[in-house]
N, C-alpha and C positions, 0 to 999 in steps of 0.2 A: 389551699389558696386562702390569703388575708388579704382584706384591703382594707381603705380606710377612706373618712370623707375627704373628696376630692382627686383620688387615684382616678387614673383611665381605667376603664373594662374595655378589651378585645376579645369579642365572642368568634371562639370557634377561629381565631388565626384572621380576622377578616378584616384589614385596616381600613374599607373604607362602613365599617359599620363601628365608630365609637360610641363610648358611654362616659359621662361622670359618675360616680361614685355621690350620690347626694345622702342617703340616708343605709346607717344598718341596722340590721334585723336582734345581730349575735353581738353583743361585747366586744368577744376575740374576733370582733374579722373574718367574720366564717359565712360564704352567703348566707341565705338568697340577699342580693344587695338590691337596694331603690336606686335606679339610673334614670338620669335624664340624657337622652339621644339626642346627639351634636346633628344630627341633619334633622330636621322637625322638630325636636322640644319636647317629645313627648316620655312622659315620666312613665318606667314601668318598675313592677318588683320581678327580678333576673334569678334565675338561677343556672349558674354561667356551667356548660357544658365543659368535656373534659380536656379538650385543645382552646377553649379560652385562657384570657393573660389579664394579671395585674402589669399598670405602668403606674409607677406609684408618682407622688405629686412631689415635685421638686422646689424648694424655697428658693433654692437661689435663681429659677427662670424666672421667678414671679407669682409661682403658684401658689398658694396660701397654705403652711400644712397644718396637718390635722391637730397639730398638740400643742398649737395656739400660739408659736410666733409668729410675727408679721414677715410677711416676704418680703425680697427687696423693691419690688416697684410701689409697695403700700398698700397691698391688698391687706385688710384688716382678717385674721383668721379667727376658724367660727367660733372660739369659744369668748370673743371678744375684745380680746387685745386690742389696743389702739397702732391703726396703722403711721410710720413713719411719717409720710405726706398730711400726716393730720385728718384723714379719714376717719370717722368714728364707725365703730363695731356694729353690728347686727343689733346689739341689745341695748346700743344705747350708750354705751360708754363714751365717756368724757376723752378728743381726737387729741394727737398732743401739741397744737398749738391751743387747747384750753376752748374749744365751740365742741358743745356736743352737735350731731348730727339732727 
């Protein structure tokens, strides 16, 4: 199992328990992963059992993915890219109509 920041985590087959993917542990992708859980918020470190699933994060829905293109609705992705809509990055980077954040 790989994931990457931003992928769903479904533990154990269970769709009404999701995760995001916010932080990893391994380089490769490899759990235990950092999630924050879509019903409460509450951020845990996972170590996703053997009927859990990656749903990996799609650019073209909107999703931001991991290796820093912007998506199409303009979410800026994490490694700071500037988003389309002129959103500036997480870090600060300059949006592209030229107003940092």
């Amino acid at each position: 199992m790989r994931a990457q920041v931003g992928d769903r985590l479904i533990p154990d087959g269970d769709p009404d328990r999701i995760a995001v993917v916010i932080g990893l542990r391994n380089a490769d992708g490899s759990p235990p992963y950092v999630v924050k859980w879509l019903t409460g918020g509450h951020i845990a470190l996972v170590f996703p059992g053997p009927y859990a699933r990656i749903v990996h994060a799609d650019p073209a829905n909107g999703t931001a993915a991991a290796n820093g293109t912007a998506a199409a609705n303009g979410t800026a992705a994490a490694n700071g890219a500037a988003a389309a809509n002129g959103a500036a990055a997480a870090n600060g980077a300059a949006a592209a109509n030229g107003v940092p954040e």
